[in-house]
C-alpha positions as CSV (number, residue, x, y, z in Angstrom):
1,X,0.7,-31.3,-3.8
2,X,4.4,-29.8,-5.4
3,X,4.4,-31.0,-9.2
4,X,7.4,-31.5,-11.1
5,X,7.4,-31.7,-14.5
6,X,10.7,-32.7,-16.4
7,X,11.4,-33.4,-20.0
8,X,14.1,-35.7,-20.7
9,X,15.6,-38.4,-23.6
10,X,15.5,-42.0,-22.5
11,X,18.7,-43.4,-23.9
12,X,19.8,-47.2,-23.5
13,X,16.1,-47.5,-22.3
14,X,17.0,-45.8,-18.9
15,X,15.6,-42.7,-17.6
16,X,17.5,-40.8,-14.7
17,X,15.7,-38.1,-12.5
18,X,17.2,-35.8,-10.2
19,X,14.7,-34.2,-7.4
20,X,14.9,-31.4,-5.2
21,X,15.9,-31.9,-2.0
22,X,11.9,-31.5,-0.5
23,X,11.2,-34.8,-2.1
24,X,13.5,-36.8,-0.2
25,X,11.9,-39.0,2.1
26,X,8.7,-38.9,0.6
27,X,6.7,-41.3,-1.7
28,X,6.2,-39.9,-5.0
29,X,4.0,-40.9,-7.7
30,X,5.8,-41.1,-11.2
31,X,4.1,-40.8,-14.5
32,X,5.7,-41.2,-18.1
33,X,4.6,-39.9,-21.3
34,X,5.5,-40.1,-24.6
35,X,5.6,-36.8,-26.8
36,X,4.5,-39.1,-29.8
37,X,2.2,-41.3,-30.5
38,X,3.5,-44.7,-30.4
39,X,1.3,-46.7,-28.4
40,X,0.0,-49.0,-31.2
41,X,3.2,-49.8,-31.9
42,X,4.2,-50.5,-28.5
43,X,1.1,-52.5,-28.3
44,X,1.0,-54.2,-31.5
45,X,1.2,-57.9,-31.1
46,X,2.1,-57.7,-27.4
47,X,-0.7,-58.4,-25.4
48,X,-3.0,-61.4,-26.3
49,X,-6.1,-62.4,-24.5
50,X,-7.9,-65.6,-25.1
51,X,-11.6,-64.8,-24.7
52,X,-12.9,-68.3,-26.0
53,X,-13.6,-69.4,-22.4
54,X,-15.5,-66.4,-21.0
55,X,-19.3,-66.6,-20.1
56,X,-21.6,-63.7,-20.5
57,X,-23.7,-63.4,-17.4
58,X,-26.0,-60.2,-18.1
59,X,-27.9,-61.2,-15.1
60,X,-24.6,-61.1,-12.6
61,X,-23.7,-57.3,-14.1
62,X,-27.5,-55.9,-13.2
63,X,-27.1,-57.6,-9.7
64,X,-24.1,-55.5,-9.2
């Protein structure tokens, strides 16, 4: 596996990443992180779930 590891700025929320030649052709795996921690804010008031309707079977999860 050849790693690549490139720090960049994101401005106007767009990233641009230019990779050796080796890579062309090939599928690639890309994963983004953040140097700070802003992941409650990101998160914050973004995702809701409504859990009201859910049913509990303990019985189904010990069958498993």
């Amino acid at each position: 596996m050849l790693v690549l590891r490139k720090e960049a700025k994101v401005k106007d929320k767009i990233l641009v990443i230019e990779l050796p030649k080796e890579f062309n052709e090939q599928d690639v795996e890309i994963i983004i992180r953040l140097k700070s921690e802003i992941e409650k804010e990101i998160l914050a008031d973004q995702i809701k779930i409504d859990t009201t309707k859910w049913k509990f079977n303990r019985e189904e999860i010990y069958e498993r």
